[in-house]
MDTraj code that builds the backbone (N, CA, C; nanometers):
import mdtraj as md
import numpy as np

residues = "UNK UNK UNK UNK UNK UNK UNK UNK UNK UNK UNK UNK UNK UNK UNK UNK UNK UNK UNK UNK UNK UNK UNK UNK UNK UNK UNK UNK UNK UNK UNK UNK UNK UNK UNK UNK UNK UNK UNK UNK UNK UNK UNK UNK UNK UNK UNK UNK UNK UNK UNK UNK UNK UNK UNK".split()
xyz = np.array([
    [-4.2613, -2.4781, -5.8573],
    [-4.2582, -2.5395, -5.7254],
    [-4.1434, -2.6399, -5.7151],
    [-4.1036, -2.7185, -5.7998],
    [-4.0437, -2.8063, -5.8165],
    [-3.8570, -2.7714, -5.8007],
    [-3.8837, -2.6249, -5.8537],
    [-3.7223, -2.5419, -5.8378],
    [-3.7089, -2.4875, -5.6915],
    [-3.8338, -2.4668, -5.6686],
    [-3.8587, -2.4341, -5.4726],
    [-3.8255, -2.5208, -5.4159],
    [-3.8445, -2.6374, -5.4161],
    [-3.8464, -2.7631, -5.2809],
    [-3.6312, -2.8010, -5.3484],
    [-3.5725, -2.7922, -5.4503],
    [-3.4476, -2.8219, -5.4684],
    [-3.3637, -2.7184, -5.3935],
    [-3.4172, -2.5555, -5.4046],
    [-3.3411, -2.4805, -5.3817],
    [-3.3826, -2.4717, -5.1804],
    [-3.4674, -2.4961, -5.1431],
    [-3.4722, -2.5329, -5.0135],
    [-3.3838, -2.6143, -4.9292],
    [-3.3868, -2.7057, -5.0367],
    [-3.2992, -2.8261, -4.9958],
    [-3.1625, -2.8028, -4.9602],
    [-3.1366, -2.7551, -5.1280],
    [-2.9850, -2.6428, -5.0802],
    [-2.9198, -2.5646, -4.9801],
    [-2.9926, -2.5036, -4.9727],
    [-3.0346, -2.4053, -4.9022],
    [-2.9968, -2.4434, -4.7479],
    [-3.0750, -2.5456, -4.6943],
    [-3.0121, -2.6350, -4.5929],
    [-2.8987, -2.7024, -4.5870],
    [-2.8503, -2.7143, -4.6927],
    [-2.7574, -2.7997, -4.6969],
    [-2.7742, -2.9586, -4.6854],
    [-2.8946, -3.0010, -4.7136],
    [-2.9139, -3.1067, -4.7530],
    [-2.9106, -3.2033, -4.8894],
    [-2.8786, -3.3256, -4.8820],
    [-2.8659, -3.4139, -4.9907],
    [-3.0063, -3.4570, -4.9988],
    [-3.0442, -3.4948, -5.1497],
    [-3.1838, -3.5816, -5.1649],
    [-3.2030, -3.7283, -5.0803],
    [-3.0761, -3.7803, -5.0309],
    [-3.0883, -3.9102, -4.9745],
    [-3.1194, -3.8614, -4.8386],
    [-3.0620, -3.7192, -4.7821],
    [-3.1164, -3.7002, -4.6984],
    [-3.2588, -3.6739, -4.6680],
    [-3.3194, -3.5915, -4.7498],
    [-3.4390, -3.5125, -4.7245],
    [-3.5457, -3.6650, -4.7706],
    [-3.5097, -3.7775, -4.8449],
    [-3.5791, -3.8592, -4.8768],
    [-3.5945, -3.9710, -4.7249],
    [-3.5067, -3.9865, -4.6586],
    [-3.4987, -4.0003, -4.5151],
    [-3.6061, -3.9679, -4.4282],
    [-3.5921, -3.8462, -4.4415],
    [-3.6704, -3.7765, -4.3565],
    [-3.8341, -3.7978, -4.4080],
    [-3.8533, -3.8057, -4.5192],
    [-4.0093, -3.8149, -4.5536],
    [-4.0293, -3.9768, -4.5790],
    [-3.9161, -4.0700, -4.5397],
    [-3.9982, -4.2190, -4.5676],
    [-3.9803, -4.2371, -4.6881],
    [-3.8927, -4.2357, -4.7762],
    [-3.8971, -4.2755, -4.9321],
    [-3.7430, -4.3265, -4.9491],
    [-3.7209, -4.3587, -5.0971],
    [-3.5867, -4.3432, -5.2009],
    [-3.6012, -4.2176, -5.2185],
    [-3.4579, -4.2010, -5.2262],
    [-3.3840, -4.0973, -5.2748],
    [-3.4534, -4.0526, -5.4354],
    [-3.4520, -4.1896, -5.4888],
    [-3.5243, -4.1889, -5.6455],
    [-3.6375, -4.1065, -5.6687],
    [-3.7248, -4.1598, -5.5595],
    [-3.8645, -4.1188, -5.6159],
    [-3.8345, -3.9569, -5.5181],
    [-3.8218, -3.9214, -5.4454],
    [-3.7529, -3.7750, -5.3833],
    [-3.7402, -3.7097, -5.5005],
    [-3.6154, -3.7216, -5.6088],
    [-3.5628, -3.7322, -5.7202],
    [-3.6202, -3.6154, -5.8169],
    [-3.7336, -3.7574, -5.8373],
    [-3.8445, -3.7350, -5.9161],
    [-3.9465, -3.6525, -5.8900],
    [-3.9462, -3.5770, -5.7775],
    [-4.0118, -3.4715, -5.7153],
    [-3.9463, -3.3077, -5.7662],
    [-3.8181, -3.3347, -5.7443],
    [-3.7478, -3.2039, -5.7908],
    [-3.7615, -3.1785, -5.9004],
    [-3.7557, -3.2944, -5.9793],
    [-3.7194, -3.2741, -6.1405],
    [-3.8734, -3.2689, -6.2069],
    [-3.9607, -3.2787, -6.1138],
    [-4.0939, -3.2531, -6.1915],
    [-4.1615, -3.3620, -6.2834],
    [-4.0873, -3.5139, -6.2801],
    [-4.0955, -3.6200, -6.2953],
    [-4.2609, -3.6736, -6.2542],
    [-4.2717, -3.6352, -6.1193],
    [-4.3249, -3.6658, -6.0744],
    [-4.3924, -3.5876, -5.9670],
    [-4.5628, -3.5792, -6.0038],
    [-4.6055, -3.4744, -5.9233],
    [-4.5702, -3.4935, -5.7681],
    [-4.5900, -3.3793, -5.7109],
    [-4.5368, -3.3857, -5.5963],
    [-4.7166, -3.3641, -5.4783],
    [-4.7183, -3.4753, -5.4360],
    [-4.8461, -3.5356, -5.3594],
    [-4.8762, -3.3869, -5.2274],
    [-4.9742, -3.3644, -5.1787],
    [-5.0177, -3.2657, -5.0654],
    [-4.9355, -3.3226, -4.9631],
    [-4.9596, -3.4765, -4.9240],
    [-4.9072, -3.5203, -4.8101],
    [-4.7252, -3.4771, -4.8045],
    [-4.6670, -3.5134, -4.9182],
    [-4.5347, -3.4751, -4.8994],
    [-4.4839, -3.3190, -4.9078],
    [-4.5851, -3.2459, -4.9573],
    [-4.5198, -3.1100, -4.9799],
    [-4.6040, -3.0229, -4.8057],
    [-4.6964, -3.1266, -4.7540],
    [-4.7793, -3.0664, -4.5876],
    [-4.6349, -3.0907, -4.4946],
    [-4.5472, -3.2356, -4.5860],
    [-4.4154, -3.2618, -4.4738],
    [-4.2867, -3.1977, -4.4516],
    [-4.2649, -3.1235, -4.6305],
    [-4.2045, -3.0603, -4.6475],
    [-4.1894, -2.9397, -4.5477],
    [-4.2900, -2.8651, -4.5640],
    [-4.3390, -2.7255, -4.5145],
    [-4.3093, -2.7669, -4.3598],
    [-4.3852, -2.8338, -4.3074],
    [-4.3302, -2.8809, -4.1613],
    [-4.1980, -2.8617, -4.1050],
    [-4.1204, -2.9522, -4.2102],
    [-3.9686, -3.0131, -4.2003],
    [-3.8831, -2.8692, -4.1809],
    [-3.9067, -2.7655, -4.2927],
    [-3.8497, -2.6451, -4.3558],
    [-3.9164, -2.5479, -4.2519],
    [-4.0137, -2.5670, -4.1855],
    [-4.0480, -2.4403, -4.0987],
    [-4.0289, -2.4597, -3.8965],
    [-3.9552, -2.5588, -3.9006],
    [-3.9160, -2.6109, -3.7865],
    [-3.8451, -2.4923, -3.6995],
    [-3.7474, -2.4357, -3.7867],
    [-3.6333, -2.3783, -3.7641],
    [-3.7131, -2.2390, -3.6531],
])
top = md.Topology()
chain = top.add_chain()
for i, resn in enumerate(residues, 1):
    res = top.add_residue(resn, chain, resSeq=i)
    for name in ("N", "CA", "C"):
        top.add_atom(name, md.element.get_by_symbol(name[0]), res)
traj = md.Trajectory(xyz[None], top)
């Protein structure tokens, strides 16, 4: 999951400072989401899916 939400990102053409923007955080702890650092919470991956299915 963690290689999903980076290559999304890509994908858009977005930066982590961006996409960390958009969900209310640092870039850091964003970061730490990709890299699997740090689990990645329902609430942020319900915002994700939102964010990514806009289009």
């Amino acid at each position: 999951m963690y290689k999903r939400i980076r290559d999304l990102r890509e994908d858009h053409d977005l930066t982590q400072k961006q996409i960390a923007k958009i969900l209310n955080m640092s870039q850091t702890g964003y970061s730490k989401y990709e890299t699997g650092e740090n689990d990645l919470p329902t609430t942020i991956l319900i915002k994700l899916a939102d964010y990514y299915n806009r289009d």
